[in-house]
C-alpha positions in Angstrom: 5.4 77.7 21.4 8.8 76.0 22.2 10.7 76.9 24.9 13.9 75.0 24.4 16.0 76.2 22.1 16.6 73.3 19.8 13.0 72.8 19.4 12.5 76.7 18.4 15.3 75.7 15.5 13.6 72.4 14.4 10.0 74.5 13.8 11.9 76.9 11.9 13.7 74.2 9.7 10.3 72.6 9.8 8.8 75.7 8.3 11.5 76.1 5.8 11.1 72.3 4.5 7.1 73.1 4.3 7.3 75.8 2.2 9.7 74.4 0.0 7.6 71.3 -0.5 4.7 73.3 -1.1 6.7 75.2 -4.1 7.6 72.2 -6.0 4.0 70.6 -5.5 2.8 73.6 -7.0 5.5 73.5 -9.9 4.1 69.5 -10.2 0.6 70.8 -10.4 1.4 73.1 -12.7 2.9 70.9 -15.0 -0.1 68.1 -15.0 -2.4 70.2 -15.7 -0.6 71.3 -18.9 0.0 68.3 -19.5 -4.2 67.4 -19.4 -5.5 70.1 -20.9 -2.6 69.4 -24.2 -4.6 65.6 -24.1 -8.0 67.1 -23.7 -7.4 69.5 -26.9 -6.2 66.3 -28.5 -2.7 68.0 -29.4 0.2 65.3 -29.7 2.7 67.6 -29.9 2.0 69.9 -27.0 0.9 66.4 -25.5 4.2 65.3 -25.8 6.2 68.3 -24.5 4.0 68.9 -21.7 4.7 65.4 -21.1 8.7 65.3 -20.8 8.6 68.1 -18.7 5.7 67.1 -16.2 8.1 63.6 -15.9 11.0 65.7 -15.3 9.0 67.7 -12.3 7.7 64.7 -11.1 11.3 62.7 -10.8 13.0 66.2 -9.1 10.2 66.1 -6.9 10.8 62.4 -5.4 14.5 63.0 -5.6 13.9 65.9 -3.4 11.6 63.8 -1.3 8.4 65.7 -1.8 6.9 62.6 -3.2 7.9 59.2 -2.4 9.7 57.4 -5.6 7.1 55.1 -6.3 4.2 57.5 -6.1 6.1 60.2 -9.1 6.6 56.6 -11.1 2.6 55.4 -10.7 1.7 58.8 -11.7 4.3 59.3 -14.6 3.1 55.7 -15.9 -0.5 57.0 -15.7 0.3 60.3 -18.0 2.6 57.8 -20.2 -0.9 55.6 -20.8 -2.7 58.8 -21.6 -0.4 60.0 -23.8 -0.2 56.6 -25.9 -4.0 56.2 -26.0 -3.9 59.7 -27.4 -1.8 59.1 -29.9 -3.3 55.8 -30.5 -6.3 57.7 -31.3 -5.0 60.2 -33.7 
């Protein structure tokens, strides 16, 4: 433990930052997997909703600096290619 007191503040603000980035990866996880299993029942419309709103987690989470910007992108893209084969399918 941290003796001097600006180093007892930073672990706090550390702590604070770790739970936060926790939260949104869990809001993140949440959303790809909604967005999966809508692909994996084959259902364009839920595909598609599921979609818009795991690319709008994803984005808030890079902005936020949870993710790096390019990581949210490469993963967005790779939903977006899901999505299209799926519907190329249908």
């Amino acid at each position: 433990m941290a003796n001097i007191k600006s180093a007892k503040k930073r672990i706090r603000t550390i702590e604070k930052k770790t739970a936060r980035n926790i939260r949104v990866k869990n809001h993140v996880s949440e959303a790809e997997k909604a967005f999966l299993a809508a692909v994996k029942a084959g259902d364009v419309a839920e595909a598609e909703k599921t979609f818009k709103h795991a690319e709008k987690k994803f984005m808030q989470a890079a902005a936020k600096g949870t993710f790096h910007k390019n990581t949210a992108s490469r993963t967005v893209s790779r939903l977006a290619k899901r999505l299209n084969n799926l519907k190329e399918s249908k």
